[in-house]
C-alpha positions as CSV (number, residue, x, y, z in Angstrom):
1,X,-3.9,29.8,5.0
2,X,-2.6,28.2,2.0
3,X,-4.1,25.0,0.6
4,X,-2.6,21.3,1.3
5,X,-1.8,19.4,-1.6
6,X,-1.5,15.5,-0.4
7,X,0.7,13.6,-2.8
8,X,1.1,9.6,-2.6
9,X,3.4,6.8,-4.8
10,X,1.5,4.2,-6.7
11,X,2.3,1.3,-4.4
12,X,-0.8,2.8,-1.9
13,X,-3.0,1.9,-5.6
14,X,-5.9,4.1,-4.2
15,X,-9.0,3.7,-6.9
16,X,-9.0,6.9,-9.6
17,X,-12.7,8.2,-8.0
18,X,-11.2,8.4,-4.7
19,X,-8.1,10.5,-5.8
20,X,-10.5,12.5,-8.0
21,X,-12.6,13.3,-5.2
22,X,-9.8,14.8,-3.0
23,X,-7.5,15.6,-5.2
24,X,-4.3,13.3,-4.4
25,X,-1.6,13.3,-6.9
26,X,0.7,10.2,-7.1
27,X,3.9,9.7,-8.4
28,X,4.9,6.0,-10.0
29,X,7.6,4.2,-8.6
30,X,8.8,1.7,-11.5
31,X,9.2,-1.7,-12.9
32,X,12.1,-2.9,-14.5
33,X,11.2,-5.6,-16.9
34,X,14.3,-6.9,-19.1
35,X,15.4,-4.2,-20.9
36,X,12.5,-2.0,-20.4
37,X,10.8,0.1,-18.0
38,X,7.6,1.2,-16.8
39,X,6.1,3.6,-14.6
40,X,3.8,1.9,-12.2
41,X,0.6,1.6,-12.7
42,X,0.8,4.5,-15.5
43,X,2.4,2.5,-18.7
44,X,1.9,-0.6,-17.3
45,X,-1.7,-1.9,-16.0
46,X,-2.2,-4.4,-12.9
47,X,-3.9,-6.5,-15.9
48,X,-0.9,-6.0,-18.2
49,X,1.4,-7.2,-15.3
50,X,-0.4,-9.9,-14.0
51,X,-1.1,-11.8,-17.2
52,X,2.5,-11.4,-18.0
53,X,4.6,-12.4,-15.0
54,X,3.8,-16.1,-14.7
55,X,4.4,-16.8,-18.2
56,X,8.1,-14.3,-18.0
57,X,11.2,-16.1,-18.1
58,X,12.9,-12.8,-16.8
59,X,11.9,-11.8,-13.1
60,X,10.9,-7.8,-12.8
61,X,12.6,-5.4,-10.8
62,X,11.3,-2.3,-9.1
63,X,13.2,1.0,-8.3
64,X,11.9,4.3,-6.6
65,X,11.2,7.4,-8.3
66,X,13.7,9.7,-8.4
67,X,14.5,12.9,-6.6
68,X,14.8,15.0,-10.0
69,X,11.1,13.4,-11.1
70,X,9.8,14.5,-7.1
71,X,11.4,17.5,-7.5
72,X,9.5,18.0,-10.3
73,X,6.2,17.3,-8.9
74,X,6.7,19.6,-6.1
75,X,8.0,22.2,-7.5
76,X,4.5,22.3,-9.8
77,X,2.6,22.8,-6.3
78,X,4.7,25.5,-5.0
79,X,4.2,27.3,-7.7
80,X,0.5,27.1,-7.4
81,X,0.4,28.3,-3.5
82,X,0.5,25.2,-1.7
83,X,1.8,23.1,0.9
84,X,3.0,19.5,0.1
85,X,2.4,16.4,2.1
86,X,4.1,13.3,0.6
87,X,3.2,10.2,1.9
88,X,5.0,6.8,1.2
89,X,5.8,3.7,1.0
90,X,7.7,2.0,3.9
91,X,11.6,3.3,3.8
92,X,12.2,-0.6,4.8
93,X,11.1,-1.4,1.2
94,X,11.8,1.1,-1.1
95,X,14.6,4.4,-1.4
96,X,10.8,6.3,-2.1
97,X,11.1,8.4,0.8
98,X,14.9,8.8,0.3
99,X,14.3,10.5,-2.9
100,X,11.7,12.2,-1.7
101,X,13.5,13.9,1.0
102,X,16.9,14.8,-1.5
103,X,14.0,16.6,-3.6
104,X,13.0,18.4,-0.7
105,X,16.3,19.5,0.5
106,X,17.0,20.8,-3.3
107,X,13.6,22.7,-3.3
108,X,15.5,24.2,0.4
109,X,11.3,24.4,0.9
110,X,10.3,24.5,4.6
111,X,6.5,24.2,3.4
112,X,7.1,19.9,2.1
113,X,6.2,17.3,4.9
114,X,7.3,13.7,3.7
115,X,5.7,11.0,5.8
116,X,7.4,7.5,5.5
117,X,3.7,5.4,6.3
118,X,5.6,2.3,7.3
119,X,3.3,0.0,5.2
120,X,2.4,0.1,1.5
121,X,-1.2,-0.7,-0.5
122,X,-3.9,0.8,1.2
123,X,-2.2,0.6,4.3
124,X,-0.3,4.0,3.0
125,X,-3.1,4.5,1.0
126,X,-6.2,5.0,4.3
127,X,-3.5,7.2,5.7
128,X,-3.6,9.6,2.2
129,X,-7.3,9.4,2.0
130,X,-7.4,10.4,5.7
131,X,-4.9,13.4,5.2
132,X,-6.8,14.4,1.6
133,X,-10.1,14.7,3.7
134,X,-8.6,16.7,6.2
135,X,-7.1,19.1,3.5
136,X,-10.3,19.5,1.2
137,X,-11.9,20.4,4.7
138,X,-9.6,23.1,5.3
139,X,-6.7,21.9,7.6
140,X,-3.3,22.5,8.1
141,X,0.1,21.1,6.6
142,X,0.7,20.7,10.4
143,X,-2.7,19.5,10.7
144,X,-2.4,16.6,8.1
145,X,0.9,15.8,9.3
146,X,-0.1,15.3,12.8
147,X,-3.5,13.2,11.6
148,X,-1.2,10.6,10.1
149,X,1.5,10.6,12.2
150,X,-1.3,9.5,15.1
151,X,-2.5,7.2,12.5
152,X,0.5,5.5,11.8
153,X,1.0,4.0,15.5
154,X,-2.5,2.1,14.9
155,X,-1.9,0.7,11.3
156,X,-2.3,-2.8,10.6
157,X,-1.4,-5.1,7.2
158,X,-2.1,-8.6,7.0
159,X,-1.1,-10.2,3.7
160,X,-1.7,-13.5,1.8
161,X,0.2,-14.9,-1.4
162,X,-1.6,-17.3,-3.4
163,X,2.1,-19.4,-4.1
164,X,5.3,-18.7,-2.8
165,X,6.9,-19.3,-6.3
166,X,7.7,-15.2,-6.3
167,X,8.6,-14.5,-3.0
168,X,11.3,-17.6,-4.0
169,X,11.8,-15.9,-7.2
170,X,12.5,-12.7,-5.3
171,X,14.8,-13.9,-3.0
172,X,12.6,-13.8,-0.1
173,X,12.6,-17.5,0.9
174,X,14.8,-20.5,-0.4
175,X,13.6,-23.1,-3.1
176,X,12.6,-25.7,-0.4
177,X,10.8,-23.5,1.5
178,X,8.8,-22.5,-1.0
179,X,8.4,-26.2,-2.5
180,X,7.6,-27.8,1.1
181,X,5.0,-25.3,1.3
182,X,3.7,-25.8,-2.0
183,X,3.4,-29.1,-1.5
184,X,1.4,-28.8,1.7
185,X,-0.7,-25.6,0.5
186,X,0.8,-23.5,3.7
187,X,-0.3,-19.6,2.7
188,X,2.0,-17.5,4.6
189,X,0.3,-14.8,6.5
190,X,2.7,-11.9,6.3
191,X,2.5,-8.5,8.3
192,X,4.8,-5.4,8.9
193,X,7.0,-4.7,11.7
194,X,8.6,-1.2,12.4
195,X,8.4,-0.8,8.5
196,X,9.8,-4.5,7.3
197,X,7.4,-7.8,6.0
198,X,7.8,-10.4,8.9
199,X,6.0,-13.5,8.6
200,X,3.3,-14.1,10.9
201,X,1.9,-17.5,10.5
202,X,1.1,-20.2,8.1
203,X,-1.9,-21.5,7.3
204,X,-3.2,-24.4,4.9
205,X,-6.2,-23.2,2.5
206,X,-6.6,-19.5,1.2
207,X,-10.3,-19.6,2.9
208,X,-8.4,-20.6,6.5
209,X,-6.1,-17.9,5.9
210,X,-8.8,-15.6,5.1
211,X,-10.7,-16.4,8.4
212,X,-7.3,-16.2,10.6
213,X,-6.7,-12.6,9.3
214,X,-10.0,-11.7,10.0
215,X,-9.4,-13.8,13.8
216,X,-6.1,-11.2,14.0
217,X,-8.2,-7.8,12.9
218,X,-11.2,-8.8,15.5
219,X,-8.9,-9.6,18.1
220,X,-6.9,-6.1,17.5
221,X,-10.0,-4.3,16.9
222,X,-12.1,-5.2,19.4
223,X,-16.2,-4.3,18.9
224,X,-15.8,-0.5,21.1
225,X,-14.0,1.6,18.3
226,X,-14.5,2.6,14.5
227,X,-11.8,1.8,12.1
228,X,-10.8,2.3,8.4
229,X,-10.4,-0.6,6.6
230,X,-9.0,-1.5,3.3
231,X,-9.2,-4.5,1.4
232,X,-6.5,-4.7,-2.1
233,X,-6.2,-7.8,-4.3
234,X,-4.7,-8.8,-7.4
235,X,-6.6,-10.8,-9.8
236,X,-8.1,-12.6,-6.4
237,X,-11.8,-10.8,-6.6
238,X,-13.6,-13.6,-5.2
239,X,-11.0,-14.0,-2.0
240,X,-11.0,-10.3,-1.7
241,X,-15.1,-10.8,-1.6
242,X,-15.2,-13.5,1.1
243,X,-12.8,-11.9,3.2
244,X,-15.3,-8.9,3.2
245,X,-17.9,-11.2,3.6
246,X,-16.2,-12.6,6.7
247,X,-15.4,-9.0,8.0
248,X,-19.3,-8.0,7.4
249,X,-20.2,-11.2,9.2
250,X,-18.8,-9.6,12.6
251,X,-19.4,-5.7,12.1
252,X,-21.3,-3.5,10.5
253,X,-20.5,-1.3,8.0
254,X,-22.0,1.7,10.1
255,X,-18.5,0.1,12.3
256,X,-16.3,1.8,9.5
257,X,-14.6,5.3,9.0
258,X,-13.5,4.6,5.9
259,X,-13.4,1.5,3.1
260,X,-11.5,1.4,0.2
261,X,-11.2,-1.7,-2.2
262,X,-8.8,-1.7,-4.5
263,X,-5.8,-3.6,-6.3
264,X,-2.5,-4.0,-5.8
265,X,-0.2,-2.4,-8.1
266,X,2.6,-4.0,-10.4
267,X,5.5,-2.6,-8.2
268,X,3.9,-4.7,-5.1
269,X,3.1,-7.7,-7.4
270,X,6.8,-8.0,-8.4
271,X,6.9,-10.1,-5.0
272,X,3.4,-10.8,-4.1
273,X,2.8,-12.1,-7.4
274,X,-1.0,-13.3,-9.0
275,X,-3.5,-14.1,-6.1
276,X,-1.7,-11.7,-3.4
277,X,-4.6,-10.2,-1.0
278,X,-4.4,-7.8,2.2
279,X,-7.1,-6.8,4.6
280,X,-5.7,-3.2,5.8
281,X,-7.2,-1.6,8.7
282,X,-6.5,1.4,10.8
283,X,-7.7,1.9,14.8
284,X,-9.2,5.1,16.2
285,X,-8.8,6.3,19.8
């Protein structure tokens, strides 16, 4: 049976031991930053990124990778015997899958799954970890596939922005939006809906934000059934501690399948911006 090759894009930010470990490959998406670009996460650090966008009079841009650089990629596996899984960002927020697809249909290979994940950050990311598992232990390309798809139906994001200045900057929400809840210190709590950010609810205080997402998992969750979880951050540490913290305060860590920490990568921080945190979780039957 030949081997499964999981490949991911950089806006699922999985840590580099994890992708060691099971061998994921990713391909950046990229940021557009005046008159220069970068791939994500490869020629331009989270650290890089975040110390420079607040002081930037230019706002960044993102664009997918395209089908010619997929192409590419895949075309490196099939040489080397495998089947491809591609799992991706949400089709609602980037043309990722798009290009992914016109790659595939160039390749005319019948042994390339592309999986749109419906979320991004570790959301997409516990979905390649779970597939990558499955794959170093021997399974299927139909196998994988099916794993995630059944995933996918019980995958949660909640996010939280530390200002609204770059969902404003972004075009996300108007200018008195975001000043009326600067003024007040409302932190959105933002989710995903059949692939798109909705908001969810407002709440003043980062720490009551943090104990209302945790509310929102619990409730979901319940206490009968193990989950992944996944908890990504940029330049937020301590948040992204207490909202453990909170978690661990309810369950125990024998409660989890998987848990990943990690950051969020520039592409996502374009609109997030500095602060951003998201506690990701995934049921299981």
């Amino acid at each position: 049976m030949p081997k499964v090759k999981i490949i991911t894009d950089s806006t699922s930010y999985l840590p580099d031991a994890i992708l060691k470990e099971l061998s994921i490959d990713v391909i950046p998406l990229h940021v557009i930053w005046g008159e220069d670009m970068y791939q994500d996460g490869v020629d331009i650090t989270p650290e890089e990124f975040y110390e420079r966008l607040p002081k930037s009079d230019v706002m960044p841009t993102t664009s997918q990778p395209s089908p010619k650089e997929f192409s590419e990629l895949y075309q490196k596996y099939l040489q080397d015997g495998y089947d491809i899984l591609s799992i991706h960002i949400s089709s609602k927020l980037s043309g990722t899958v798009i290009s992914a697809q016109q790659a595939k249909d160039s390749l005319s290979a019948k042994n390339i799954e592309i999986i749109d994940s419906y979320l991004t950050s570790l959301g997409t990311g516990l979905q390649t970890v779970a597939a990558a598992r499955a794959a170093k232990n021997g399974a299927s390309l139909e196998e994988c596939r099916k794993i995630v798809e059944k995933m996918k139906t019980n995958s949660h994001i909640y996010f939280l922005v530390s200002t609204l200045e770059f969902l404003k900057r972004g075009g996300r929400i108007g200018g008195a939006a975001a000043l009326l809840g600067t003024v007040l210190d409302l932190k959105p709590i933002l989710t995903f809906k059949d692939g798109a950010i909705v908001s969810y609810d407002k709440v003043r205080t980062m720490k009551k934000a943090i104990v209302k997402i945790v509310d929102i998992f619990e409730k979901i969750v319940g206490h009968d059934k193990p989950f992944h979880l996944g908890i990504a951050q940029a330049t937020a540490p301590e948040n992204a501690a207490l909202l453990k913290e909170e978690v661990l305060r309810r369950y125990s860590e024998d409660d989890f399948i998987e848990y990943v920490e990690g950051g969020l990568s520039p592409v996502i921080g374009v609109h997030a911006g500095p602060g951003a945190l998201d506690l990701c979780f995934i049921t299981e039957d």
